[in-house]
C-alpha positions as CSV (number, residue, x, y, z in Angstrom):
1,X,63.1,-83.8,-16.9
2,X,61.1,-85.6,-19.1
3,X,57.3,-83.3,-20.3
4,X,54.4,-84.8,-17.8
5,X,52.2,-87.3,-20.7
6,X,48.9,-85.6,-22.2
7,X,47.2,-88.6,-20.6
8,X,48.2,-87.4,-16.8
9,X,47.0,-83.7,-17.8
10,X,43.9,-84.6,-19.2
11,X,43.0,-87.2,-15.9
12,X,44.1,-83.9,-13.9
13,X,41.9,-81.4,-15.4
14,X,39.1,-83.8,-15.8
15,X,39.6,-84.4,-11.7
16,X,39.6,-80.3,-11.7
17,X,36.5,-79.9,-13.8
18,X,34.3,-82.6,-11.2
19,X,35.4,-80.9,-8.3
20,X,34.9,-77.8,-9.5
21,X,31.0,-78.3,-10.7
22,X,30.2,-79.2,-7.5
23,X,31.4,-76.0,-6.3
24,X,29.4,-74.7,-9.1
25,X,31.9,-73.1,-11.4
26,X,30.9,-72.1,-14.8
27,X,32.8,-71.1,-18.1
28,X,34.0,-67.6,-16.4
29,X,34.8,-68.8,-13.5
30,X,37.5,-71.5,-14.9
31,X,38.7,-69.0,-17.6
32,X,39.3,-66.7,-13.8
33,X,41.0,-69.7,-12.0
34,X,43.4,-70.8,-15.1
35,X,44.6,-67.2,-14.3
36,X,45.1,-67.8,-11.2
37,X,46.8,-70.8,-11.9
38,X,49.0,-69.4,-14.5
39,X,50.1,-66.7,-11.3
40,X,50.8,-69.1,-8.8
41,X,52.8,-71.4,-11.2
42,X,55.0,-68.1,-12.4
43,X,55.7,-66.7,-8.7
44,X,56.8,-70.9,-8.1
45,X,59.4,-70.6,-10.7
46,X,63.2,-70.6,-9.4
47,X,65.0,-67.5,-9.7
48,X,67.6,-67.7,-12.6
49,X,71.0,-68.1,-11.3
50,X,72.9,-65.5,-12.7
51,X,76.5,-66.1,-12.8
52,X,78.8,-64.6,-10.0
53,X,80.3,-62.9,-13.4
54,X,79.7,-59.7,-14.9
55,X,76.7,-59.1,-17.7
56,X,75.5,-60.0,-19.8
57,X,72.6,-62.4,-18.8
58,X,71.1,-64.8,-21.2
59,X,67.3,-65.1,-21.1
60,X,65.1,-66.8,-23.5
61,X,63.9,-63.8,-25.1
62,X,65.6,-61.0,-23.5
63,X,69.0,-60.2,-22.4
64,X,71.0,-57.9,-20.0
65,X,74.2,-56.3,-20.3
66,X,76.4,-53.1,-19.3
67,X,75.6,-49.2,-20.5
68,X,77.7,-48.3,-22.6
69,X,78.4,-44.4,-23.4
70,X,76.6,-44.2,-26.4
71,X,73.1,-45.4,-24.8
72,X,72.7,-42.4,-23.3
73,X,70.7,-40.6,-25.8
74,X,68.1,-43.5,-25.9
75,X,68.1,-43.8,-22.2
76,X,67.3,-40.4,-22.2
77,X,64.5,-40.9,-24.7
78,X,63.2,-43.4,-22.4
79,X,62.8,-41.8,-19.3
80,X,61.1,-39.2,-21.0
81,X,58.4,-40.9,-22.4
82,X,55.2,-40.5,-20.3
83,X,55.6,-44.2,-18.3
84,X,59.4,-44.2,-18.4
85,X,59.5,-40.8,-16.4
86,X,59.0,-43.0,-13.6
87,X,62.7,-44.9,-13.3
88,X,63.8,-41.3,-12.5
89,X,61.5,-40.0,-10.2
90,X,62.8,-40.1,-6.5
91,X,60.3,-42.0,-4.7
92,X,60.5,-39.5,-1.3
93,X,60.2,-36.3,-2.9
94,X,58.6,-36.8,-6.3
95,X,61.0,-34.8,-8.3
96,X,63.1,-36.6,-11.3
97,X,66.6,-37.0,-11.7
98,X,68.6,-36.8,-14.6
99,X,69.8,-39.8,-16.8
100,X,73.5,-38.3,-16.3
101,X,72.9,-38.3,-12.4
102,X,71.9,-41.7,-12.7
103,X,74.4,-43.1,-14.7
104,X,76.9,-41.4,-13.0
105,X,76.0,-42.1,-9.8
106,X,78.2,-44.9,-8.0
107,X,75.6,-46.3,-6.0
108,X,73.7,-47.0,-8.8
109,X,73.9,-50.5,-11.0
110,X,72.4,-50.6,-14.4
111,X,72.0,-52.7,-17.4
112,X,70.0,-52.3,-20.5
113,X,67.5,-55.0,-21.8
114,X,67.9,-56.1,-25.3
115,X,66.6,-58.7,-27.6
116,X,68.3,-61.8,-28.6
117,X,69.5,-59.9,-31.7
118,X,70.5,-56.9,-29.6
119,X,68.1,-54.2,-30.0
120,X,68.2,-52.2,-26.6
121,X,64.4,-52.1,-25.2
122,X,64.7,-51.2,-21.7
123,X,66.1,-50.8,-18.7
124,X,66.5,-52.3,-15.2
125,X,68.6,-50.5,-12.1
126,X,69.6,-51.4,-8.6
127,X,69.9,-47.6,-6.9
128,X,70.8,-46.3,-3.6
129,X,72.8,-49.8,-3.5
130,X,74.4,-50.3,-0.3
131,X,76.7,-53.0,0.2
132,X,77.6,-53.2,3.5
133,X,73.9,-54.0,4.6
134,X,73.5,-55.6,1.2
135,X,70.3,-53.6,0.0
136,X,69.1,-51.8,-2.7
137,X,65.5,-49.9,-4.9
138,X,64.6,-52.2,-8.1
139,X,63.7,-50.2,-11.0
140,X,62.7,-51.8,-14.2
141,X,61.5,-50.1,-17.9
142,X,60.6,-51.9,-21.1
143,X,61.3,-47.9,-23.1
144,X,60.2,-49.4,-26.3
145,X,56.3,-49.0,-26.3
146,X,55.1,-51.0,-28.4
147,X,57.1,-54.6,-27.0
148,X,55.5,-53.4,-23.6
149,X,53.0,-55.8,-21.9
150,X,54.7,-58.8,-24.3
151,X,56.4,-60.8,-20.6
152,X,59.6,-59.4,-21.6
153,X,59.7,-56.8,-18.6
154,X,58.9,-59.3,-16.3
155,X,61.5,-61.9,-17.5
156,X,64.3,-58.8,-17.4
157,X,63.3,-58.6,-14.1
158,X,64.0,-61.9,-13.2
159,X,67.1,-61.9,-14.5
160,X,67.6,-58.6,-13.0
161,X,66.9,-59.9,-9.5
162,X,68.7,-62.9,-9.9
163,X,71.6,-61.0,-10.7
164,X,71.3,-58.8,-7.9
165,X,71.3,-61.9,-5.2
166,X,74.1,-64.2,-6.8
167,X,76.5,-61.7,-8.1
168,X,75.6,-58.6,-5.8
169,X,75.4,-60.4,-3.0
170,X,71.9,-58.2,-1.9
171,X,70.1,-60.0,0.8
172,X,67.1,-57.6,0.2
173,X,65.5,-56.1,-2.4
174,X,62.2,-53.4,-2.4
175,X,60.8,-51.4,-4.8
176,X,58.1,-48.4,-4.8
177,X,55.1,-48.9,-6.8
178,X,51.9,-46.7,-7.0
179,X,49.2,-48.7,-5.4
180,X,46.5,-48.0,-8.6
181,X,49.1,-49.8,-10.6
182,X,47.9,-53.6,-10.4
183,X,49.2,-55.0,-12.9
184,X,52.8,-53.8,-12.2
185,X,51.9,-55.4,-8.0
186,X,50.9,-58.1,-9.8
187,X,54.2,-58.7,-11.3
188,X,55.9,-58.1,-8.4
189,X,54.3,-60.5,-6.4
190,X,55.3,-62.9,-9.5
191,X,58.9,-62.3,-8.9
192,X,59.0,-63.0,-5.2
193,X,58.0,-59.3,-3.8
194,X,55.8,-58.9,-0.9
195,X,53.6,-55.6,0.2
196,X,55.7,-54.0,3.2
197,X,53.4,-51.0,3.7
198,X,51.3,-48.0,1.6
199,X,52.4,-44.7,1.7
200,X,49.7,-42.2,1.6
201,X,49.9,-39.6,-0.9
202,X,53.4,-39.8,-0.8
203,X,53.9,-38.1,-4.4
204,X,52.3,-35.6,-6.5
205,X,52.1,-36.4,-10.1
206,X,50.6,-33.9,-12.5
207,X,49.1,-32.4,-9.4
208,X,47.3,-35.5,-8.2
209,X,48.8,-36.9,-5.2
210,X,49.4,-40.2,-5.2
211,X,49.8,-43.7,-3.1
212,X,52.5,-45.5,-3.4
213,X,53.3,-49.3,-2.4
214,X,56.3,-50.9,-0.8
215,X,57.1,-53.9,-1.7
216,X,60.3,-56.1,-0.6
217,X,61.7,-59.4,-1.3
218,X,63.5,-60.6,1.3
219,X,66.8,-63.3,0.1
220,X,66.6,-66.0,3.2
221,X,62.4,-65.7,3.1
222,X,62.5,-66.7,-0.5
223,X,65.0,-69.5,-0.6
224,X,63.2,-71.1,2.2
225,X,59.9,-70.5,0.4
226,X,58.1,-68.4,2.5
């Protein structure tokens, strides 16, 4: 499809920018709604169709394929950096697995996130998977700190999630997410996830207890666009 013309955006925004001074907006309140914009339009966007195929899947800046044997050791680095410690913490009792419980564990599908050039820089799971009712728990990680909060999480994830309806065959698919985490709800919400319930003080982290979100995306709801 051929890019809309720079003449239909700029008769759009200046039809946006009339409407919106007589609602009063001023400088912060359009830098607010081009976020809001920018929200909407991502949570629009089609999931990718991943192929029916095994891994890997080919994003624009990320990638996804298998776990191979000798990942463990940075996998294990991962999970035991302060925000990592979180893919392996069971969401009902608060305590952490290990990566080798994870990895071994056959209800448990994992792929590791990696560049175009294939440097590994996190890692996304489907756990507890179960098959016949065709559900499972989303965990995602960037590991490498410092290409955290760069979008490549959240396209992993879509790839992730994509992968999990077209070549899983999942019909749903939730997650846990502390509730003081808003960014991370935000993302969620991008990818198609919608707040089922809070669970009060469900965990204890470093002695605090701690809320925690759950959030589902529901296969038939979002091909149907509601």
């Amino acid at each position: 499809m051929a890019p809309i013309p720079d003449t239909t955006l700029r008769a759009l925004a200046h039809t946006l920018l009339t409407q919106g001074a007589s609602y009063g907006f001023g400088f912060q309140d359009w830098v607010r709604f081009v976020s809001v914009l920018l929200d909407e339009a991502l949570e629009a966007r089609p999931l990718p169709q991943a192929s029916a195929g095994s891994l890997p899947l080919l994003g624009e800046h990320v990638q996804v394929r298998t776990v191979l044997p000798t990942d463990r050791p940075l996998l294990q680095a991962w999970c035991t950096d302060p925000r990592g410690r979180y893919f392996l913490s069971s969401r009902s009792t608060g305590s952490a697995h290990s990566v080798d419980e994870l990895l071994d564990d056959p209800r448990s599908v994992l792929g590791v996130v990696t560049l175009p050039s294939g440097r590994p820089i996190g890692l996304v799971g489907y756990l507890q998977v179960d098959r016949e009712q065709g559900r499972a728990e989303l965990r995602k990680l960037i590991g490498e700190p410092s290409l955290r909060g760069r979008g490549l999480g959240t396209e992993a994830a879509r790839l992730w999630v994509g992968h999990g309806i077209h070549a899983l065959g999942l019909r749903k698919i939730f997650l846990y997410t502390l509730a003081t985490n808003s960014e991370n709800v935000r993302l969620n919400q991008r990818l198609g996830f919608r707040v089922e319930g809070v669970l009060r003080d469900e965990v204890v982290i470093d002695d605090v207890a701690h809320d925690l979100l759950r959030m589902g995306l529901v296969v038939e709801a979002l091909t149907a666009g509601r």
